[in-house]
N, C-alpha and C positions, 0 to 999 in steps of 0.2 A: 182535713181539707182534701177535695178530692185532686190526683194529678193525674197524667196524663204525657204521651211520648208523642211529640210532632215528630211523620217522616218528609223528608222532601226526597224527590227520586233524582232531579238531577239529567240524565242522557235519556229518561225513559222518555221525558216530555219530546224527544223530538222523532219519536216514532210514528208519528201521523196517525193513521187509523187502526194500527196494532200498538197504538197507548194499550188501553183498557186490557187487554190478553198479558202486556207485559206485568202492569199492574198487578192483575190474579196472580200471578207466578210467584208476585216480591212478597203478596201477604202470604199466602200460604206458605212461603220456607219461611217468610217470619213467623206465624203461627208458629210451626214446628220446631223452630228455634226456642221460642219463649214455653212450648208447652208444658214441661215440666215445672215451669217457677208457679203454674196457675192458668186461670181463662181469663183469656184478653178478645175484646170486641175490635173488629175493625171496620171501619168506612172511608171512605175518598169523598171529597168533597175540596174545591177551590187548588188542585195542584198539591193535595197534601192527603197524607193517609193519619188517619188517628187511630192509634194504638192503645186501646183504652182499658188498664187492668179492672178488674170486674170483682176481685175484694181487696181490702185494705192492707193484710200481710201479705201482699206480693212485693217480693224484694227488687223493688224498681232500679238500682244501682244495680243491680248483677243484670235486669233486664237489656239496662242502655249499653252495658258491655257487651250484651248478645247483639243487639242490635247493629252496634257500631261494627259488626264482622259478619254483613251481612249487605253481599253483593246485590248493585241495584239501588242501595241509599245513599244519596249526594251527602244528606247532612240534616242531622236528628236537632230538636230541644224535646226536655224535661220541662212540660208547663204544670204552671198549676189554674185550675180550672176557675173562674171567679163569675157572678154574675154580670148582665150586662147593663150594668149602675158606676158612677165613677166612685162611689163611697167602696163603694165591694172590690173595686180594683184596688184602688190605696190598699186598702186593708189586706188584701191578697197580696198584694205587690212588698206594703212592707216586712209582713211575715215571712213569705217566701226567699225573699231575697235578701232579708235582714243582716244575713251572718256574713253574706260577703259584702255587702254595704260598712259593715261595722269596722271591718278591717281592710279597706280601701281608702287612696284617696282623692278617687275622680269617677266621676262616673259621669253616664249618657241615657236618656231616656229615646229611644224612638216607638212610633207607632203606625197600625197599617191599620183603617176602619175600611174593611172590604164591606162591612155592613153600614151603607149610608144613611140610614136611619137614625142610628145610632145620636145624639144630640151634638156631642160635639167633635169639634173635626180634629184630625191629628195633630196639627202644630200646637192646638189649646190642650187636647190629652198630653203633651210633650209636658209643656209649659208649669200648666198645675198640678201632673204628679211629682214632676221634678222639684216642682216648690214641697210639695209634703214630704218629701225626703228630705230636702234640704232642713225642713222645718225640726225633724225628727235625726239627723244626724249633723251636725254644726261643722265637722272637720272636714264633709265633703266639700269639692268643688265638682264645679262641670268642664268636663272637658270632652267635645265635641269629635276629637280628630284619635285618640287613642287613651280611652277612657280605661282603668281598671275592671269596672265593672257594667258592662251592657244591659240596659233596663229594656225589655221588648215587652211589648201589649200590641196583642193582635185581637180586631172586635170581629167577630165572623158571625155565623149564623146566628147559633145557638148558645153563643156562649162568649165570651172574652177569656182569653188564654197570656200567660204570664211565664216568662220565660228570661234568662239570662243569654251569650251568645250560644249562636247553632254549632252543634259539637258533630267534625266532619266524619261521616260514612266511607264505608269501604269501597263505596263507587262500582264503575262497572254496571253491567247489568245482570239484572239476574239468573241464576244457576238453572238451566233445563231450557231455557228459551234458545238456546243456541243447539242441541241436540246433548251427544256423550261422545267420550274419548277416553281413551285408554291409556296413562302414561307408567312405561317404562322406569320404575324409582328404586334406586340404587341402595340407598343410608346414605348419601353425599348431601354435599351443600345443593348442587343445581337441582338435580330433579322437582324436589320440592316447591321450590321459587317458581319453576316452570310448571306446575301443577295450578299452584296458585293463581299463578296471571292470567292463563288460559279458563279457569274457574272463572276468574273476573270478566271474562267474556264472555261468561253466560252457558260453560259447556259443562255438564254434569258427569263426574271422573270416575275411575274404577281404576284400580292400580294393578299393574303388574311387577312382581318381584321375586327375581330368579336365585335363588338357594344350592348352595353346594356342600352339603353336609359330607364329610369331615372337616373341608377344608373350611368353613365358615361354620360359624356357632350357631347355635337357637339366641343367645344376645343379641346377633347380626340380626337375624330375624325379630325379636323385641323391638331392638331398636327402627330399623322399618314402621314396625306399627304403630311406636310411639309417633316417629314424623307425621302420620299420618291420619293420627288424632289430632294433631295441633294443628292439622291441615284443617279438618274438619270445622274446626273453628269458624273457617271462613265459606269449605266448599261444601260443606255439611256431610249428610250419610254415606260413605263408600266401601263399595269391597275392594279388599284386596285378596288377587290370587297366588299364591307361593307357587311356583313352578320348582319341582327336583329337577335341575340343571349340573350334576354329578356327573351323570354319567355320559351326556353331551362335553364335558367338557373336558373329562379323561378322553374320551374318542379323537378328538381335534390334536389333544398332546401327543398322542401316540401315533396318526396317520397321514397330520398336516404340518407340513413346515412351518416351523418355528416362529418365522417372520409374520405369516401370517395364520397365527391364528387367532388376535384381537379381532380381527375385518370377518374372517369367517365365524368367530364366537359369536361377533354381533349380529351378523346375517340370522343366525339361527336364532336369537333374541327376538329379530323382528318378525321370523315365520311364525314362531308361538303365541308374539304380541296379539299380530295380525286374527290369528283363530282363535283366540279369546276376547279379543272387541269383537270380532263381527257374531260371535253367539252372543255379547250381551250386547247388542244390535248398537256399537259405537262406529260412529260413520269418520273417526283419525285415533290416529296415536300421536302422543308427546313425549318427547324425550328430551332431557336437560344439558345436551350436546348446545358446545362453545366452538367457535371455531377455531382451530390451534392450537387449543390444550394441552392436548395427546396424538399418539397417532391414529388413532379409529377419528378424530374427529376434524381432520385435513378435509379440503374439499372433494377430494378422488375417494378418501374412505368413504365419507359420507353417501357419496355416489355410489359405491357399490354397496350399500346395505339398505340405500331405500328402494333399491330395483328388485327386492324380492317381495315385496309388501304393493297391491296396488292402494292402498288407501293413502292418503294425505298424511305426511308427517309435519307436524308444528313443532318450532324449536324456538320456542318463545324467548329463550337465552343468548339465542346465537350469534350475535352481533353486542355483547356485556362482555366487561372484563370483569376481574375475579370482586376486586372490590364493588363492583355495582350489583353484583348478585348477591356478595353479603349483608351488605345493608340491609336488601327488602329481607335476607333469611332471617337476621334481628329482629324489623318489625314484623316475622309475621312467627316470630318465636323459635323458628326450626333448628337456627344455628349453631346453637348449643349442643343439641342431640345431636346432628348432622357430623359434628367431629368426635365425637363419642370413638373409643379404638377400637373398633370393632367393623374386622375386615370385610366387604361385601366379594361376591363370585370375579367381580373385574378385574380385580387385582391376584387370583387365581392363576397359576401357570404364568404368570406374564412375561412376553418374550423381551428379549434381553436389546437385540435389535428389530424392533416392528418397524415391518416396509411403511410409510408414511404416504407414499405415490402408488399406491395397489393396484395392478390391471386385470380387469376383469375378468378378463379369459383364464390368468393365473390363478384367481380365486372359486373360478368353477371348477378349473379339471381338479383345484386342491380338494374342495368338496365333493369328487367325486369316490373318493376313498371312504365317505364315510354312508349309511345306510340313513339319511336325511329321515323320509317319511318315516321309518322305525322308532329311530329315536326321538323326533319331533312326537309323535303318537305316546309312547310310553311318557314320555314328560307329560303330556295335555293329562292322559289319562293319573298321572298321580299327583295334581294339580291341589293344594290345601286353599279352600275358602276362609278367609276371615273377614269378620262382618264389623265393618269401622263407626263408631257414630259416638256422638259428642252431643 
């Protein structure tokens, strides 16, 4: 019997006349989502996308997994396809839905006939498949307000479609409609989260992440890319670039006082940021900055490291306390690897008392002991591409 994945989009519906642009966006990373399980057809039609695999061994439960992490869908079903005859529904209806019928004990039949042709109207489609279930399993009852099991039959064009309840989407809109960005990602719990949410607004990511080999591992660096596979899940294909950030960061130990050199480590974070989004033509950076945490991330830190960068910084974070960032890091898997002991470059050199209230004029003449454009330059230029994708 053949099945089939109802999408509903959810936020896209209220884009007015850049529906249909948003639309293309959502199939194609769905496409490319699914393409390796097999070919799948897609169309729009009534506020709904059908995703329709195109041979019988496509593994549809790993599909709906794909799907369901894939920004832009409000909230998916798994139907099964049936004609539009009410005999062919029953029969579809009981098959399909048979095994969670068998071990329930309540269920609910609704119906939507957008096709009024159709012979009979929904309250009577309610009415009489709910009898032939009933007919066919003796222990049900109907329960109206909070059934076990949700019976949906939707009559549309071409077809009648059979479905249990809508299983919800990762929301958002879809990935590239909002442009690219570049975020700054550590191996911490935040970054990640803040990559995430900012995906969920439709912006297509490329990661930066700064390496200090001795003092960090190539682990540290594993672990990086693993975050950022599991990211992928959700924001799909991305690079990530490794900046050697060594010998920046010996320079700052040895020329800048002590106190600050968290405020001017991160200044020079966002120089390199900054000239790696705008050659992959990202119009912001993100960074997984909280407010209060630490000292770089007080509000006068923060002040003096977005003023070297003109581009827009997003700190999708910054207003969560720790436990609110954990949660989404659980569901979106990261959390686990994210404490993984495996030190990143931030916690490198770290001063004992870092100034918390940094003034800027402090923080410039501190930078002026070191050869800025040199070493910003030798870092870009030994810059490791790795190519992320899931």
């Amino acid at each position: 019997m053949k099945e089939i994945i109802l999408i509903k989009t959810g936020e896209i519906a209220l884009k007015g006349l850049n529906k249909s642009s948003f639309e293309d966006v959502l199939v194609k990373n769905t496409k490319w989502r699914l393409h390796s399980l097999g070919q799948f057809k897609f169309r729009k039609a009534q506020s709904t996308i059908y995703c329709e695999p195109q041979s019988d061994d496509i593994d549809l439960d790993e599909a709906c997994r794909r799907v369901s992490r894939v920004f832009g869908i409000a909230a998916f079903s798994r139907a099964r396809v049936a004609a539009k005859d009410f005999e062919d529904i029953c029969e579809n209806t009981l098959d399909f839905l048979g095994e969670e019928l068998e071990y329930a004990a309540t269920f609910k039949v609704e119906a939507k006939r957008a096709d009024k042709s159709f012979p009979m109207k929904s309250p009577e489609i309610c009415r009489e498949l709910g009898g032939r279930i009933l007919e066919r399993y003796h222990h049900l009852k109907v329960d109206v307000e909070h059934p076990d099991v949700l019976v949906m039959v939707e009559i549309r064009e071409t077809a009648a479609y059979i479905h249990g309840k809508q299983l919800p989407g990762a929301g958002g809109i879809p990935i590239g409609t909002s442009g690219k960005a570049a975020i700054l990602i550590s191996g911490g719990i935040d970054s990640p989260v803040a990559g995430y949410m900012m995906a969920k607004r439709g912006l297509e990511l490329c990661g930066v992440h700064f390496a200090s080999p001795p003092y960090t591992s190539e682990r540290a660096k594993q672990k990086v890319i693993a975050l950022m596979e599991k990211m992928a899940e959700y924001c799909g294909r991305m690079k990530l670039f490794v900046v050697p950030f060594t010998e920046i960061q010996e320079q700052i130990r040895d020329k800048c006082p002590e106190e600050l050199f968290t405020i001017v480590m991160r200044r020079f974070m966002m120089r390199i940021a900054d000239q790696v989004a705008r050659k992959q033509d990202c119009g912001a950076l993100i960074t997984g900055e909280s407010v209060g945490q630490v000292a770089s991330q007080t509000v006068k830190a923060i002040a003096c490291t977005d003023i070297v960068t003109d581009l827009p910084v997003f700190r999708p974070v910054i207003g969560m306390d720790k436990r609110e960032i954990i949660a989404i890091a659980n569901e979106i898997d990261t959390f686990e690897t994210s404490i993984l002991p495996y030190e990143d470059c931030c916690t490198v050199f770290t001063p004992k008392h870092p100034r918390t209230r940094p003034r800027l004029d402090l923080v410039e003449a501190a930078e002026q002991a070191l050869d800025a454009d040199k070493l910003i330059a030798q870092a870009i230029a030994g810059i490791e591409l790795v190519e992320i994708k899931r």
